[in-house]
C-alpha positions in Angstrom: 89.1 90.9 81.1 92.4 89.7 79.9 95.4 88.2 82.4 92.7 88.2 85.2 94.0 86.8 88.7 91.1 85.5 90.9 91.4 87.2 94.6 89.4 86.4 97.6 86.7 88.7 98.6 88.3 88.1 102.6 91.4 89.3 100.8 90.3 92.0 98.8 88.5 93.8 102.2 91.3 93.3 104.9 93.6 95.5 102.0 90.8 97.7 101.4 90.1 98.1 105.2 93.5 98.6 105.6 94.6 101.2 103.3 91.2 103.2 104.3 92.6 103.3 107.7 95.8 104.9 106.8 94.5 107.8 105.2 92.5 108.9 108.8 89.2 106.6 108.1 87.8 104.9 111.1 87.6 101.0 111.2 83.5 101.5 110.9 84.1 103.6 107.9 86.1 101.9 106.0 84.4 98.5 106.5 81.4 100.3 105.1 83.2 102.1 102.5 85.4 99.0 101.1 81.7 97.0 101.3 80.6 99.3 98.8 83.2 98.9 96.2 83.5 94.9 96.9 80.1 94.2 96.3 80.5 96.1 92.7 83.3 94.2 91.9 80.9 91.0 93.5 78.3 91.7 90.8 80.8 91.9 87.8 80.2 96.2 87.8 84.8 96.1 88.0 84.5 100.0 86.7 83.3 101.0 89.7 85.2 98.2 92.3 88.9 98.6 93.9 89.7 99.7 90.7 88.5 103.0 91.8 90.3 102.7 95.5 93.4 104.0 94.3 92.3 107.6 93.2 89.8 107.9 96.3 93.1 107.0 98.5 94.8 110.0 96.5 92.4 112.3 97.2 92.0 111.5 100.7 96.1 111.5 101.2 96.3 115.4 98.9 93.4 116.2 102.1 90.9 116.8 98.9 88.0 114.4 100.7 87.7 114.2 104.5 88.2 111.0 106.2 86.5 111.9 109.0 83.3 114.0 107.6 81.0 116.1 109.9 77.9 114.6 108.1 74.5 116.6 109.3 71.1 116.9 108.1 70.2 120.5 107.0 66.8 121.9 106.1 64.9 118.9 107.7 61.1 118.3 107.2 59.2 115.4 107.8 60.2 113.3 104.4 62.5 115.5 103.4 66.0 117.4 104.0 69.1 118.4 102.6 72.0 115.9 103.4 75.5 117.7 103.9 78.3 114.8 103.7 81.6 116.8 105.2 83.2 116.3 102.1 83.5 112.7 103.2 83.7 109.7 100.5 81.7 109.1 98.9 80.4 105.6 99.8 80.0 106.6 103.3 77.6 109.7 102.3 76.0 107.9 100.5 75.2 105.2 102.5 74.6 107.4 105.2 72.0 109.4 103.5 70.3 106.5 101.9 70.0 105.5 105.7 67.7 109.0 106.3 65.3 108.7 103.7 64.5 105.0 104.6 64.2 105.7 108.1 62.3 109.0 106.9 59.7 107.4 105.3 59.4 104.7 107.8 58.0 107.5 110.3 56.4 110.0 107.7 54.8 106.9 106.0 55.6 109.0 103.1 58.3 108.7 100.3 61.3 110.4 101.2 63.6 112.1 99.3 67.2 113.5 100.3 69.4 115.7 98.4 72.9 115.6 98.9 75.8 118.1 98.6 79.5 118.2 99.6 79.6 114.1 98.7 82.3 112.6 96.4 82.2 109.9 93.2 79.9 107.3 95.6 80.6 104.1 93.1 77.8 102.0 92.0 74.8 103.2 92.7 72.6 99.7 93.3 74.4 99.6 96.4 72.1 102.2 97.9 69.2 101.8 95.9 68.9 98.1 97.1 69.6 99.6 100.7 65.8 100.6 100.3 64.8 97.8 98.2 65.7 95.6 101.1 64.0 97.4 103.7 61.1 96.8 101.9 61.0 99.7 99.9 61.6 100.9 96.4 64.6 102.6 96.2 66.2 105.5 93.7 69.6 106.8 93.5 70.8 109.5 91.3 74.3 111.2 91.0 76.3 113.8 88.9 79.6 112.1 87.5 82.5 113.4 89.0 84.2 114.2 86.0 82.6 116.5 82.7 83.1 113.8 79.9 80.0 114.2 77.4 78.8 117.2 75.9 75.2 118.3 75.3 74.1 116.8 71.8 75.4 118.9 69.1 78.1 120.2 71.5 81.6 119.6 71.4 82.7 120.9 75.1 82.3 118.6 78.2 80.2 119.8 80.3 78.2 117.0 81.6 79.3 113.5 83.4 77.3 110.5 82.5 75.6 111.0 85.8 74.3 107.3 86.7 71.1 106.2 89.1 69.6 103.5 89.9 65.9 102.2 91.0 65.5 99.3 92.7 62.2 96.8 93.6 62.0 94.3 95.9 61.0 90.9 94.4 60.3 87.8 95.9 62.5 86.1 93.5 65.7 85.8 95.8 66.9 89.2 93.8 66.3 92.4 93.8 65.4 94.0 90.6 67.8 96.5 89.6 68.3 99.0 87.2 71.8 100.5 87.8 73.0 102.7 84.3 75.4 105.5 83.7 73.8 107.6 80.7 76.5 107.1 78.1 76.9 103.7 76.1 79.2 102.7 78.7 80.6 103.7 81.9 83.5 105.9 81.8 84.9 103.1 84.8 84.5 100.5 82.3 87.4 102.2 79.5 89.2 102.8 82.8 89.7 99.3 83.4 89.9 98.1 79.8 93.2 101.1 79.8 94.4 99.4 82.9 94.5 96.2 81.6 95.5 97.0 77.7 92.2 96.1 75.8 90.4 97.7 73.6 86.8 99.0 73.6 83.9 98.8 71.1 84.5 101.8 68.5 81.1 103.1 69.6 81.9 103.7 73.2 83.8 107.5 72.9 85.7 109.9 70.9 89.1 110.2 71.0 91.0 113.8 71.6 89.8 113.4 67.4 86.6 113.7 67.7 86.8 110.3 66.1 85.7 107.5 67.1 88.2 105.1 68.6 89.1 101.2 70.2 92.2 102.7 72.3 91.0 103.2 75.8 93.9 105.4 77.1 92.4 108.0 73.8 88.9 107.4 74.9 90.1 108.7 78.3 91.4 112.1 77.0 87.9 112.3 74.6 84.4 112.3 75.3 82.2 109.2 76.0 79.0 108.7 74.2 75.8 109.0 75.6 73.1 106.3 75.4 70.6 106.6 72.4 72.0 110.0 71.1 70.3 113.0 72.2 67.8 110.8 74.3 70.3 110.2 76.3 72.1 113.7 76.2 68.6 114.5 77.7 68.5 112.0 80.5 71.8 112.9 81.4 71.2 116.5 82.0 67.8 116.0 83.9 70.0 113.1 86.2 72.5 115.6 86.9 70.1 118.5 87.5 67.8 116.5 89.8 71.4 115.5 91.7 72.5 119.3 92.1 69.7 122.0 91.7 68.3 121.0 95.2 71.5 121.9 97.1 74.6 123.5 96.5 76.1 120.8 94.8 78.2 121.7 91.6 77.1 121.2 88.1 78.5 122.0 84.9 81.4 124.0 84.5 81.8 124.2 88.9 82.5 120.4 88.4 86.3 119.6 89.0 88.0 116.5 87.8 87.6 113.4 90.3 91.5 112.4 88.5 93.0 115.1 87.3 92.3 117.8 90.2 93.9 117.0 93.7 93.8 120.4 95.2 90.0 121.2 95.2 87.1 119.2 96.7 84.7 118.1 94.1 81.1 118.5 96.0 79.5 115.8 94.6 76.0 115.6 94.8 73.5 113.0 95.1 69.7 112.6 95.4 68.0 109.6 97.3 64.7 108.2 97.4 62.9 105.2 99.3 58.9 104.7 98.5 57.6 102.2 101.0 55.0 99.6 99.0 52.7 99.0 101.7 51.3 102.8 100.7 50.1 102.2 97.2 49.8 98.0 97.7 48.8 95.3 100.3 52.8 93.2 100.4 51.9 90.3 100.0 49.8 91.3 96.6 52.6 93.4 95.5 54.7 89.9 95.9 52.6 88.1 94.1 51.8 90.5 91.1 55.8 90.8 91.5 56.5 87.2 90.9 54.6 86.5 88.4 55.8 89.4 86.0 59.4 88.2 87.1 58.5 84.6 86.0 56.2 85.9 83.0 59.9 88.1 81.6 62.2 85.1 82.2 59.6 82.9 80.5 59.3 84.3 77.0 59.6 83.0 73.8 63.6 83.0 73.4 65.4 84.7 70.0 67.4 82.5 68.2 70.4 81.7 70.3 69.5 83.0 73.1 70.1 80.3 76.4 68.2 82.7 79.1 66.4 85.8 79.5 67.1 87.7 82.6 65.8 90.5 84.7 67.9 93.6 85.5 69.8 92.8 88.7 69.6 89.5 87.7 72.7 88.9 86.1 74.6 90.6 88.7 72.9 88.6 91.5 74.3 85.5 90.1 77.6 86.9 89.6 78.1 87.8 93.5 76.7 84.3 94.1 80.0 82.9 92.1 82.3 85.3 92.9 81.6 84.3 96.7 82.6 80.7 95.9 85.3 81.3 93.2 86.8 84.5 94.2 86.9 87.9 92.4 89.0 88.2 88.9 90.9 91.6 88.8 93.1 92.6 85.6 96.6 92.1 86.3 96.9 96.2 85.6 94.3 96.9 88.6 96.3 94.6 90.8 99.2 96.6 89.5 97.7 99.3 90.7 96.3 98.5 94.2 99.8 96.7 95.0 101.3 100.4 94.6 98.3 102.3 96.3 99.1 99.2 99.4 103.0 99.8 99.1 102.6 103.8 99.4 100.8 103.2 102.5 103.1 100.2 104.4 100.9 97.5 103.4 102.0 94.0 101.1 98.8 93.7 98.6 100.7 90.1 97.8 100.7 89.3 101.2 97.1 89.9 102.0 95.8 88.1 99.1 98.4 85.2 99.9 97.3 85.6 103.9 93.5 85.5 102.3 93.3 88.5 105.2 
């Protein structure tokens, strides 16, 4: 990122915190909530950090998301149910639900699956799949975008998101392994910040308005992004999305409003969360050992030319929370920009937090 300032983690959750509360969020809740987008912005994922605080504080201020949700478990079986989330943000839900299908499959000693409806954009989703992986489980976590920014391969309409997941495994290597992708080349979040901060993106990241390819990040955000492998990843895109909505009520497709664009309609966001404890297919302590050694077998291979270090998925991002702790977090002047307006709109100095260090 260019004309990045470094701001304290301490700093960057007492504004959070405090913003949340503003909007009708309980101190709980937006601890939790601001926890979610932190520890994105910890691991290096900035598209889906504070940058996205602003827009979630718009929605909850235009009464578009609840900040109070009536969360409640519907059609409830013994590893299953359906997960209603009140509408509430997304990072709450999500948590929230995650939290069922763990303890679900702690008393089924089953795998547990929970489908989600009326949620909201939830951020990264590694935050909830490692909520399993560190319970001891292996965790999955699928979502539908909440904006229609791809269309189906040979289409030209959007009317899919890049609908992320992530699974998650328990190693132990001091790291979870994690596999946390969007289903496009890159995340939508990611030309977000790169328009927020005035940088360009690679030329094979979207379409402009064109239907050309372009650099400018503020065109990619009226275009379409790209998905991931062509029409393999058109495909894993729809079947992400369908899994995330054909079990509830959630919207898909053309019912999807526009997490940006659309402030008078709720967005019903839906999710789909899975933990699989191991200790039902494998002994632990074999599962740790087989674990290791295919961690330390990966990171040992024969290098490519130039290459300093092979890591593991997760990895990378585990050692970037480790130095963002100790050196602080580096936000694009343009997303401080914008979280010293969201701070200001509410009553609350952004520069005086990050100068107070909270």
């Amino acid at each position: 990122m260019s004309d990045t300032q470094l701001v304290r983690e301490s700093a960057l959750r007492s504004f959070g915190r405090k913003v949340l509360v503003q909007t009708g969020m309980s101190e709980p809740d937006a601890r939790l909530a601001i926890d979610v987008l932190i520890e994105a912005d910890l691991r290096g994922v900035y598209s889906h950090g504070v940058v996205r605080l602003p827009i979630y504080i718009d929605r909850l201020r235009a009464g578009v998301m609840d900040p109070a949700p009536k969360m409640q478990v519907l059609r409830d079986k013994p590893s299953t149910c359906v997960y209603d989330g009140g509408n509430g943000i997304g990072m709450i839900v999500g948590v929230r639900s995650m939290e069922v299908a763990i303890d679900k499959a702690r008393v089924s000693q089953a795998p547990s699956f929970v489908a989600v409806q009326n949620s909201n954009h939830y951020g990264a989703a590694a935050y909830f799949a490692e909520q399993a992986a560190d319970a001891g489980m292996i965790g999955f976590s699928f979502t539908i975008g909440g904006i229609n920014h791809m269309a189906p391969w040979g289409g030209r309409a959007p009317i899919l998101g890049n609908n992320p997941f992530a699974i998650a495994m328990p190693t132990p290597c001091g790291f979870n392994v994690v596999l946390d992708m969007a289903c496009s080349v890159a995340a939508r979040g990611k030309i977000i910040v790169a328009a927020r901060n005035g940088d360009p993106i690679p030329a094979d990241w979207a379409l402009g308005p064109d239907g050309l390819p372009t650099t400018d990040a503020s065109e990619a955000l009226k275009g379409l992004v790209q998905p991931v492998g062509g029409p393999k990843g058109y495909a894993l895109t729809l079947m992400i999305g369908l899994l995330s909505t054909m079990l509830t009520d959630a919207f898909f497709g053309s019912e999807v409003t526009h997490l940006y664009d659309d402030l008078e309609n709720p967005q019903n966001i839906g999710h789909l969360q899975g933990a699989m404890p191991i200790d039902l297919f494998q002994d632990r302590d074999r599962y740790d050992m087989r674990m290791e050694k295919a961690v330390r077998e990966v990171q040992g291979t024969e290098k490519a030319a130039g290459v300093e270090r092979i890591y593991l998925p997760g990895e990378r991002e585990y050692i970037s929370r480790e130095n963002a702790r100790r050196e602080g977090i580096p936000l694009g002047t343009g997303v401080i920009d914008d979280l010293r307006a969201t701070g200001q709109s509410l009553g609350i100095d952004f520069d005086a937090e990050v100068a107070g260090d909270g």
